[in-house]
VOPAGU-2260 file (C-alpha; in pm, 1 decimal, decimal comma):
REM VOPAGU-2260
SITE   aa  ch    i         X         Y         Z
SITE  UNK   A    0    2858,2   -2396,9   -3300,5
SITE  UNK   A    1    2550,8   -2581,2   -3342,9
SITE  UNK   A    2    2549,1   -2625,5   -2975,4
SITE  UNK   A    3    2609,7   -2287,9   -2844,9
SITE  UNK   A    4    2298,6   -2199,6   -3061,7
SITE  UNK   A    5    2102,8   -2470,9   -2904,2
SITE  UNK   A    6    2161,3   -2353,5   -2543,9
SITE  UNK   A    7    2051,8   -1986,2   -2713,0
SITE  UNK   A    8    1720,7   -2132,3   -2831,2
SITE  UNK   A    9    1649,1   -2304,6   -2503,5
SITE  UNK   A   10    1735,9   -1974,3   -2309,8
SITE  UNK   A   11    1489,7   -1821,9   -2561,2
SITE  UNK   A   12    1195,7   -2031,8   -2485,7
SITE  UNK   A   13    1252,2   -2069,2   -2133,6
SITE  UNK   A   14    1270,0   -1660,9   -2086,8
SITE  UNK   A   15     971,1   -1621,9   -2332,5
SITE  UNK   A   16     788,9   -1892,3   -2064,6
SITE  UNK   A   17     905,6   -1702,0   -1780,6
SITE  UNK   A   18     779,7   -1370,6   -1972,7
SITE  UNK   A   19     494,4   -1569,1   -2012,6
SITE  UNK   A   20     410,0   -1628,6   -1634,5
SITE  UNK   A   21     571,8   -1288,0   -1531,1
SITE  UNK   A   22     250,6   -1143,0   -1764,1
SITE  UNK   A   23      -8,8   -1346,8   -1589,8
SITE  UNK   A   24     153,4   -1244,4   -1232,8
SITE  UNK   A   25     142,0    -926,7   -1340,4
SITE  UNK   A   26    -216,5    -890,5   -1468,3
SITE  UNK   A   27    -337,7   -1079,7   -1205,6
SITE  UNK   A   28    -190,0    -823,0    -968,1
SITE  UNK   A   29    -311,2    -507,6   -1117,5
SITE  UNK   A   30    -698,2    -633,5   -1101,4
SITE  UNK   A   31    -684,7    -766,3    -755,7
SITE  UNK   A   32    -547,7    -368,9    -703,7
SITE  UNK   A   33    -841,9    -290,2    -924,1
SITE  UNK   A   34   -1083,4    -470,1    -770,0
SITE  UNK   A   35   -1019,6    -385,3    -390,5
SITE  UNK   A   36    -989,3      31,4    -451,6
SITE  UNK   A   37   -1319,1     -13,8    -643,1
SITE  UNK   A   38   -1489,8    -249,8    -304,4
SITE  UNK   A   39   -1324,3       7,1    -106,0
SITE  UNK   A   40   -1505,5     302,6    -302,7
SITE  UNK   A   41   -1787,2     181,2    -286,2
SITE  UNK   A   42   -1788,6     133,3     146,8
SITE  UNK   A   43   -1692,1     444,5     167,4
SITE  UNK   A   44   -1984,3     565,1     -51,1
SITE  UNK   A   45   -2223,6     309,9     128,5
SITE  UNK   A   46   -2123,7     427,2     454,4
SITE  UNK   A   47   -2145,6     850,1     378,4
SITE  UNK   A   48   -2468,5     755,1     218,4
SITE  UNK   A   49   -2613,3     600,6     533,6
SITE  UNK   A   50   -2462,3     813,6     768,0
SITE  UNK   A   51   -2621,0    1172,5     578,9
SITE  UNK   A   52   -2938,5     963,6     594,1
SITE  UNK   A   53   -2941,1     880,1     946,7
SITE  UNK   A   54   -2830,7    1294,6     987,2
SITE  UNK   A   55   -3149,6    1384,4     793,7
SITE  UNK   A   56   -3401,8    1185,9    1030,3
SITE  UNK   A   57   -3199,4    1324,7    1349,5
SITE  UNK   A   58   -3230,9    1690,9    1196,2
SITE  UNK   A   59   -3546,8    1645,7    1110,7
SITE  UNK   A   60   -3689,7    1524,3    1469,8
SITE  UNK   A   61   -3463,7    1852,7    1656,0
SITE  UNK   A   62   -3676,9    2035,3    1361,0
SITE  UNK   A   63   -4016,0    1857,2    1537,5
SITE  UNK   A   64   -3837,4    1919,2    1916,7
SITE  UNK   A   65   -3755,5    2252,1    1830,6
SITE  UNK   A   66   -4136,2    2326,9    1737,9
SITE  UNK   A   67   -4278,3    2151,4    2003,8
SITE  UNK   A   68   -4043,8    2342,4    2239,0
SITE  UNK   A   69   -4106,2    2696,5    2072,3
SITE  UNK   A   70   -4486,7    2634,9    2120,9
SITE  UNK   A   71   -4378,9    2563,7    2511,9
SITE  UNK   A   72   -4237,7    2868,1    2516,9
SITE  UNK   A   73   -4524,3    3039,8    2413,5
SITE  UNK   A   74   -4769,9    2888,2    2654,7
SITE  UNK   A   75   -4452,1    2911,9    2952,8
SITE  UNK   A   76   -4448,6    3291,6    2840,9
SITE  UNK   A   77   -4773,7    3342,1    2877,0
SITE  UNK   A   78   -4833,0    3149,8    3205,5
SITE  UNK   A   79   -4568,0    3356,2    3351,3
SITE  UNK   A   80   -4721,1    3686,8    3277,2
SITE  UNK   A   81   -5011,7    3529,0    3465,4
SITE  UNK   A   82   -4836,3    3416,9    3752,0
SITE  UNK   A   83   -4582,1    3701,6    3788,1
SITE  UNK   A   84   -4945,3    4000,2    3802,7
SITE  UNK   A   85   -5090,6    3676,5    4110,0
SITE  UNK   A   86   -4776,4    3670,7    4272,6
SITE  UNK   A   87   -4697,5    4056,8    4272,2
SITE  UNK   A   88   -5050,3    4089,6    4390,4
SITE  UNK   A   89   -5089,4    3871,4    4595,1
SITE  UNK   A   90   -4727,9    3908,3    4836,4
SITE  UNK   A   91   -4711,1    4276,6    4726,4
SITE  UNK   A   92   -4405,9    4213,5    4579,4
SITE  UNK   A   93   -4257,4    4489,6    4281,7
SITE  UNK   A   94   -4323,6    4288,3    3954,1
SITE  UNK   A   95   -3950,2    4241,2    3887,5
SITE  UNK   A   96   -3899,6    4032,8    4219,4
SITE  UNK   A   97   -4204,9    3843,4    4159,8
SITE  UNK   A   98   -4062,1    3708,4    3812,1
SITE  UNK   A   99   -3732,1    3670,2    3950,1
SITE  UNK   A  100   -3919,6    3404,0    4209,4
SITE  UNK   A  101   -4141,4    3257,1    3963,5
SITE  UNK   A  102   -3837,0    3197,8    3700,4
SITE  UNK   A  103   -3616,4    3066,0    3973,4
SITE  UNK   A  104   -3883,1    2814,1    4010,2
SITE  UNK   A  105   -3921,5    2723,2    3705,7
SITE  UNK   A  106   -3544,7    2674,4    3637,6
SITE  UNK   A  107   -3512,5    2408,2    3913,1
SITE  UNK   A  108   -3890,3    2250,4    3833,8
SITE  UNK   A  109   -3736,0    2228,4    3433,6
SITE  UNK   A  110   -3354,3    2191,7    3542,9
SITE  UNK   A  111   -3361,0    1811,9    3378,0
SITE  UNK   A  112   -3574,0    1868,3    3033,7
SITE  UNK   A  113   -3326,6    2180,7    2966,8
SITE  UNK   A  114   -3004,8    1955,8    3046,9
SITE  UNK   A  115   -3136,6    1624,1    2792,6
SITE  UNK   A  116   -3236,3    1906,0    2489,9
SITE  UNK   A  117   -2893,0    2082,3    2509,2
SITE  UNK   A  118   -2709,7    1723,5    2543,2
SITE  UNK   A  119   -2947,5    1653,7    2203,8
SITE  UNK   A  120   -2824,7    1951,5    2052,2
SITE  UNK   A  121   -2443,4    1923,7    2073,9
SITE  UNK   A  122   -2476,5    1568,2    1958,9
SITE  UNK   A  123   -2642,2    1692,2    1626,7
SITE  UNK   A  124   -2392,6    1983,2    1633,4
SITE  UNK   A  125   -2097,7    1693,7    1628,4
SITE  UNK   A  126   -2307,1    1538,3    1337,0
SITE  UNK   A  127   -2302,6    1790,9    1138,1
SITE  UNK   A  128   -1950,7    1889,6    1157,5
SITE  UNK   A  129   -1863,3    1506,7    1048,3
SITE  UNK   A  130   -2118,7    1597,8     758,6
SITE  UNK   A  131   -1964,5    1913,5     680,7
SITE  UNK   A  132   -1585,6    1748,0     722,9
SITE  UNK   A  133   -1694,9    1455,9     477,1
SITE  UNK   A  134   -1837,3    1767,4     228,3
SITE  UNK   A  135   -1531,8    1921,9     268,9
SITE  UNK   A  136   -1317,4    1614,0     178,9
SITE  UNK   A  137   -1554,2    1519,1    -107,1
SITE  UNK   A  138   -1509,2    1886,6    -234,8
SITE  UNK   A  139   -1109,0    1894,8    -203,5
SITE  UNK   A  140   -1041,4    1562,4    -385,7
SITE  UNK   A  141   -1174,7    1680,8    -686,8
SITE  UNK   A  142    -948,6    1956,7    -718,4
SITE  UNK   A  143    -652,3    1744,0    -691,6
SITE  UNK   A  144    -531,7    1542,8   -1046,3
SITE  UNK   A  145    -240,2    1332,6    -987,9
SITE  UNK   A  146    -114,3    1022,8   -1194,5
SITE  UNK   A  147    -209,6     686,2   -1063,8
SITE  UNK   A  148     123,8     479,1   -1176,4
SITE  UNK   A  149     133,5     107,9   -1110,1
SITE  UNK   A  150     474,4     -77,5   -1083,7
SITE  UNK   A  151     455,5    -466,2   -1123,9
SITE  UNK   A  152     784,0    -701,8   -1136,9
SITE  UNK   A  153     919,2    -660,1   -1510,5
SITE  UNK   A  154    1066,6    -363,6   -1691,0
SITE  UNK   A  155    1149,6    -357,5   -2079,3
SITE  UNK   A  156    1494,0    -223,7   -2234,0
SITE  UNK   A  157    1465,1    -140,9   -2620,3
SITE  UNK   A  158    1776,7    -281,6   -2807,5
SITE  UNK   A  159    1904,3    -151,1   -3192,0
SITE  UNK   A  160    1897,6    -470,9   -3351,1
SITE  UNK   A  161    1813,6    -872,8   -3324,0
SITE  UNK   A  162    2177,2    -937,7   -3315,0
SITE  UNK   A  163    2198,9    -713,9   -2990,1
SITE  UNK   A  164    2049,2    -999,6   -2799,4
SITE  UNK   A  165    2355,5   -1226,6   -2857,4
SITE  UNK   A  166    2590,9    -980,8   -2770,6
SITE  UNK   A  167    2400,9    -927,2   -2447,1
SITE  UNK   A  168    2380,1   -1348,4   -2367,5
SITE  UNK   A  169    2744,1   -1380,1   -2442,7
SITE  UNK   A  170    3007,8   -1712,3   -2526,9
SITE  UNK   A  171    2799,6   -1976,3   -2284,0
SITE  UNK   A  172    2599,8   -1720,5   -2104,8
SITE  UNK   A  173    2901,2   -1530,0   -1969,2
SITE  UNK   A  174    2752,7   -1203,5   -2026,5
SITE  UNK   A  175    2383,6   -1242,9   -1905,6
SITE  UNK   A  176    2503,9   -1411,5   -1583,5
SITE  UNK   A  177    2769,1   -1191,4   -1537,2
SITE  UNK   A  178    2518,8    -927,6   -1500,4
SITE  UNK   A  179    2177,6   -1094,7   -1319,5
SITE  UNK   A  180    2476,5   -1175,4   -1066,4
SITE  UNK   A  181    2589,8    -795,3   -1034,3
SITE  UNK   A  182    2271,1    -655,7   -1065,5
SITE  UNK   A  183    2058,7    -910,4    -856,8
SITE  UNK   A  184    1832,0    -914,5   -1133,5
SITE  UNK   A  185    1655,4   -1120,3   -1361,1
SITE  UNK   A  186    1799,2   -1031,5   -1753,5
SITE  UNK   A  187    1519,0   -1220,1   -1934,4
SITE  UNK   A  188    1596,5   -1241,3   -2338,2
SITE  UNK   A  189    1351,5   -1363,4   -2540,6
SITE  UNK   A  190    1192,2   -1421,7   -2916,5
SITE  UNK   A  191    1003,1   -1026,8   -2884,0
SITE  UNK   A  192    1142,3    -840,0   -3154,7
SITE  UNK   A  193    1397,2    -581,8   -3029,6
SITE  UNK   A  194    1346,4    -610,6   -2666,9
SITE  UNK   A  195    1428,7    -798,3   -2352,7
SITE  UNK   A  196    1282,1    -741,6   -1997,4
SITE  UNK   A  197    1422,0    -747,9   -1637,4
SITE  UNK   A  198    1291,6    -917,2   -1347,5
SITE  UNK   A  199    1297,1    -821,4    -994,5
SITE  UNK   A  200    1047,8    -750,9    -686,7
SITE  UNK   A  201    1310,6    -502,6    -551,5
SITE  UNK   A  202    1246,0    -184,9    -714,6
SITE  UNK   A  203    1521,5      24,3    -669,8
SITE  UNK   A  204    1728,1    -279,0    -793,3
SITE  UNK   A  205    1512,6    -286,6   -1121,4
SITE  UNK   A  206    1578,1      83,4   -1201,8
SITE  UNK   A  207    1967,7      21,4   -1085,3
SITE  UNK   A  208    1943,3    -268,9   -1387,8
SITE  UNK   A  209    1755,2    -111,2   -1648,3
SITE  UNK   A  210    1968,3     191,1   -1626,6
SITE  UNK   A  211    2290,0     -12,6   -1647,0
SITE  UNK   A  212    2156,3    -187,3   -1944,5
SITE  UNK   A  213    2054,9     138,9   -2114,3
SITE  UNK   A  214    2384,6     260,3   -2116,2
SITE  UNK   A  215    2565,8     -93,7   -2233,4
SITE  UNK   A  216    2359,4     -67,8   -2494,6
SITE  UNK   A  217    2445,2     327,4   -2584,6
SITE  UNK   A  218    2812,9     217,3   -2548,0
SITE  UNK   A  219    2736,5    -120,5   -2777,5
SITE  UNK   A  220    3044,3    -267,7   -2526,6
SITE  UNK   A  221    2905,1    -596,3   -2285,1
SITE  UNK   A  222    3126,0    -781,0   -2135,9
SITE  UNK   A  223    3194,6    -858,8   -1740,0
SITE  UNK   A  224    3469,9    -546,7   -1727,9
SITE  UNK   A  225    3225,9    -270,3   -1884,6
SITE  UNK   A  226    2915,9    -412,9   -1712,5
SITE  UNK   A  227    3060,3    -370,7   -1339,7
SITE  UNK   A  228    3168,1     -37,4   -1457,6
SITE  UNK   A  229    2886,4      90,3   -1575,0
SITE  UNK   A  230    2661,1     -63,7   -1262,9
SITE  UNK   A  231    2902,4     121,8   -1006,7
SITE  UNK   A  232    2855,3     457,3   -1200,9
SITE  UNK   A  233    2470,9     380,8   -1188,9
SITE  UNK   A  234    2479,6     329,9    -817,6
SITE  UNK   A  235    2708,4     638,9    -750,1
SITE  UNK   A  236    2411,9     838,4    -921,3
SITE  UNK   A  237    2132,0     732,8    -712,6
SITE  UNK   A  238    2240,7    1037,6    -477,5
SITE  UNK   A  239    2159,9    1254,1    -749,0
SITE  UNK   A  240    1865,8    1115,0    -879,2
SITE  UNK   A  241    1708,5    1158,0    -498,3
SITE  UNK   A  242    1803,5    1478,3    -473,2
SITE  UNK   A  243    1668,1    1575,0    -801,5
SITE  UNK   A  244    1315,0    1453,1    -755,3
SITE  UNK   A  245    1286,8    1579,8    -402,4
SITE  UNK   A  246    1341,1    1895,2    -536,3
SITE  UNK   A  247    1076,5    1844,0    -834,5
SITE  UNK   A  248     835,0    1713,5    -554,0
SITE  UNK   A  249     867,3    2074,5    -356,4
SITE  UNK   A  250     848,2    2230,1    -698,5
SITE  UNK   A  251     540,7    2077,4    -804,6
SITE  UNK   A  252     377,9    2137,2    -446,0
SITE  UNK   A  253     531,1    2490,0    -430,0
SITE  UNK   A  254     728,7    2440,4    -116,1
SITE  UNK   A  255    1038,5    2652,5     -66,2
SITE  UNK   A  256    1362,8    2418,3     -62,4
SITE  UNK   A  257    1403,5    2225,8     237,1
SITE  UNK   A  258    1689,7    2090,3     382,2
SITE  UNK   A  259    1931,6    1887,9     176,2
SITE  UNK   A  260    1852,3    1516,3     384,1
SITE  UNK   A  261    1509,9    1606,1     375,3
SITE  UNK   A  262    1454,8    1715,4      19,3
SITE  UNK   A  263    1691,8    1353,6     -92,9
SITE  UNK   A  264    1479,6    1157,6     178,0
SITE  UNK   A  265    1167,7    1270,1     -35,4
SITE  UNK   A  266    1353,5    1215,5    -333,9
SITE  UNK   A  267    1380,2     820,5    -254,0
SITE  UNK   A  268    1031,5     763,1    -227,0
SITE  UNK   A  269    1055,7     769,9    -641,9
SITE  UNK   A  270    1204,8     460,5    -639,2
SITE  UNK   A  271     952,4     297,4    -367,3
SITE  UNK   A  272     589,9     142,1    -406,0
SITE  UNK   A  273     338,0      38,7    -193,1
SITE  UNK   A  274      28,2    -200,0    -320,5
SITE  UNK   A  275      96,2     -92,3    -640,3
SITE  UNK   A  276     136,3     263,0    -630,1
SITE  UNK   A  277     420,1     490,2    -639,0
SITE  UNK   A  278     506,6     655,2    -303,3
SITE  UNK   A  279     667,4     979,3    -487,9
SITE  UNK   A  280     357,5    1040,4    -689,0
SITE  UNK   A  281     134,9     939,9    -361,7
SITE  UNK   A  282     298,1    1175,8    -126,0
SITE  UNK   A  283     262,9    1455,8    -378,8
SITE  UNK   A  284    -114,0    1354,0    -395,4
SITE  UNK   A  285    -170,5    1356,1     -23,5
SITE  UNK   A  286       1,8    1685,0      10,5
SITE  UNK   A  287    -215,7    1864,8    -267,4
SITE  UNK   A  288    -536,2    1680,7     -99,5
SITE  UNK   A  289    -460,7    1860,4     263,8
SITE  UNK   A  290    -320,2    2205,5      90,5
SITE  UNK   A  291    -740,3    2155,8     -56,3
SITE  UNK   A  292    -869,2    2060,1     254,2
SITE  UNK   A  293    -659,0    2382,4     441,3
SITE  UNK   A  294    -795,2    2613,8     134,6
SITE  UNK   A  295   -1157,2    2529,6     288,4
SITE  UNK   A  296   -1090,9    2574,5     639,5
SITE  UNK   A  297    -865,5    2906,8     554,3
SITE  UNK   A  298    -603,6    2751,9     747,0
SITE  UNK   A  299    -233,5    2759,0     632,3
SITE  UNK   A  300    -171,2    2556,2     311,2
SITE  UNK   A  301     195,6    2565,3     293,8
SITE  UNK   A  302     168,7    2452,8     647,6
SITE  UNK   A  303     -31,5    2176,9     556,8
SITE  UNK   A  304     170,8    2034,4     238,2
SITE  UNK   A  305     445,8    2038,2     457,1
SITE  UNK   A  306     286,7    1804,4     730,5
């Protein structure tokens, strides 16, 4: 007796260690996440910041071109009145031939100048529809509220009572082993007061094992014969758990159903992250962000959520 409790105590304070460490890993994790969207932030700010500031001083120098060439025109305009009244005179010509000469003239003599001002032009025309794009993008993101959800390693499953815990580690450790070796995860029991916490870098896995352990505990049966049972009805639900939120996603984005492999294939990003971030909750953030971005363009947003 007094060894079986022994072996409990030092299952105890290793998990509580291993809790411990998880914690760190964990916290460690979420600012590095932290810290790189907020460097990340602030390029992107840096860089729209200097680009609109290098678009001002272009503008502002077609602005000075633009003047310069108006006043041109002026003095052109008036120099060809003069010339077209010589040249009419002078070659008896009707006026409207005489300008026609004199302006075919001028054309080739100003071919070049005319060619490097409209090439100026259509590269400040290109700059300001990246200015305007970047406006637009700053304007639809905004509009678009989403949860940011991060998933680390650990996961914690509330239990009735203290006593729960030895049901759960079994005689010898049948029961906890029994299940980290169905489960492929990490059952991690420890002195916190009516919970213990599974381990596992494999998502789906994690949700496979908490769910398990939720109902085990409902039931208040563990043992190896109600564990595998319960793990295989688990897994024989995942179907309907994809289908289910790939439906909610198209509900939430207001997309009429889809077909049934494509609304479970978007249902199985719930289960998936990505540096920290939930692909499920991403995808429906992406797809509001371009159903924004279509709203400003008055382009098709159903269209776009879909893509």
């Amino acid at each position: 007796m007094n060894k079986a409790k022994e072996l409990e105590e030092e299952m105890v304070e290793e998990a509580k260690k291993k809790v411990e460490k998880l914690m760190e890993q964990a916290e460690e994790k979420a600012q590095r996440i932290e810290d790189q969207r907020l460097q990340k932030m602030e390029v992107i700010q840096n860089r729209l910041l200097a680009r609109e500031e290098k678009m001002d001083e272009k503008l502002e120098k077609l602005e000075q071109e633009k003047g310069k060439l108006n006043d041109k025109q002026k003095d052109l305009e008036e120099k060809i009145n003069e010339q077209v009244n010589k040249l009419a005179e002078m070659a008896k010509l009707s006026k409207e031939e005489a300008k026609k000469q004199l302006m075919d003239q001028i054309e080739k003599e100003y071919q070049n100048d005319f060619t490097t001002f409209i090439e100026k032009l259509k590269n400040i025309k290109k700059e300001e529809a990246d200015k305007e794009a970047a406006m637009i993008i700053s304007k639809a993101l905004p509009r678009v509220a989403v949860d940011s959800v991060s998933e680390f390693t650990t996961k914690t499953v509330d239990l009735p009572n203290e006593d729960f815990k030895g049901k759960l580690i079994g005689r010898e450790g049948r029961n906890i082993s029994y299940f980290e070796k169905m489960t492929g995860v990490e059952l991690i029991v420890d002195d916190t007061p009516l919970v213990v916490r599974l381990s596992s870098f494999d998502s789906e896995k994690r949700y496979i094992a908490a769910t398990t352990l939720e109902r085990l505990v409902k039931d208040g049966k563990i043992n190896p014969f109600y564990i595998e049972k319960t793990y295989n009805q688990v897994v024989s639900d995942l179907d309907m758990l994809y289908t289910e939120k790939g439906k909610e996603a198209l509900t939430v984005l207001n997309i009429p159903m889809m077909k049934p492999e494509i609304v479970k294939m978007i249902g199985q990003y719930y289960l998936r992250f990505s540096y920290g971030q939930n692909l499920w909750q991403h995808s429906v953030e992406v797809a509001k962000i371009c159903e924004a971005i279509a709203s400003e363009f008055g382009l098709d947003t159903l269209l776009a959520k879909k893509a």
